[in-house]
N, C-alpha and C positions, 0 to 999 in steps of 0.2 A: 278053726285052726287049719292051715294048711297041710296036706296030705303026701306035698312033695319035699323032698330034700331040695336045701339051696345049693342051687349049680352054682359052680366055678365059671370065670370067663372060658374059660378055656374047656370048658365041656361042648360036644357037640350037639347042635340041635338036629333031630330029626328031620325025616321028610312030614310028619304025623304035627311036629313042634310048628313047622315052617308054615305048614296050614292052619293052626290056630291062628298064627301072628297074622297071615297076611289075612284070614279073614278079618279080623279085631282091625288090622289097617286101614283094610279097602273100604269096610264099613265107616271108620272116624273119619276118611278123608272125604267120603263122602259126604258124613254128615256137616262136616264144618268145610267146605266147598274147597277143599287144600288141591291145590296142584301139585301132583309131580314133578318131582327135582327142584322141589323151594325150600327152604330152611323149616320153614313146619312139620313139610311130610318128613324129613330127618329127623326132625324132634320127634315127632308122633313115633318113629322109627325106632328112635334109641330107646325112647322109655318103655313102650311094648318090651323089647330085649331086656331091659333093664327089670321089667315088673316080671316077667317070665322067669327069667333066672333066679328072683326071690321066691318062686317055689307056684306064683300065679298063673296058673298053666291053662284054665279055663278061657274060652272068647269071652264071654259075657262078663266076668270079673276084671280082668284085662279092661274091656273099654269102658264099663264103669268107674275105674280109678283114673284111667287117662282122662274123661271127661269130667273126672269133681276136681281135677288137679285144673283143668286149662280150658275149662269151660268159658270162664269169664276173659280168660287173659286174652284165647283169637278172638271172642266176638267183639270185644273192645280194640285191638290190634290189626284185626281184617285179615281173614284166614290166607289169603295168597301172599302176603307180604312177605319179602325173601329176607 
């Protein structure tokens, strides 16, 4: 069960939040070889935000769901594709 209340868009993220996300980030975009500023690392971007605010505030949980969601779709897709 999760532990946190579900934020609002409109709730602020911390400096404490901003660092879970970008790590969870910087680690998927690495693993699936995403560049910066391509439509991927957006997506990878939103859904982090998106998984966070349903209350998923761990890194490790966080990328675990991002990758059983879009594991198959970039390596079939070719992670740089804009």
């Amino acid at each position: 069960m999760l532990n946190r209340t579900i934020r609002m868009n409109t709730d602020a993220l911390y400096p404490s939040d901003l660092n879970i996300l970008r790590a969870a980030f910087d680690t998927l975009c690495q693993e699936f070889a995403i560049l910066p500023d391509t439509a991927a690392a957006y997506a990878v971007a939103r859904e982090l935000i998106r998984l966070f605010q349903t209350g998923m505030t761990e890194a490790a949980t966080l990328m675990m769901a991002v990758r059983a969601r879009w594991r198959d779709d970039w390596e079939m897709a070719g992670s740089n594709a804009a």
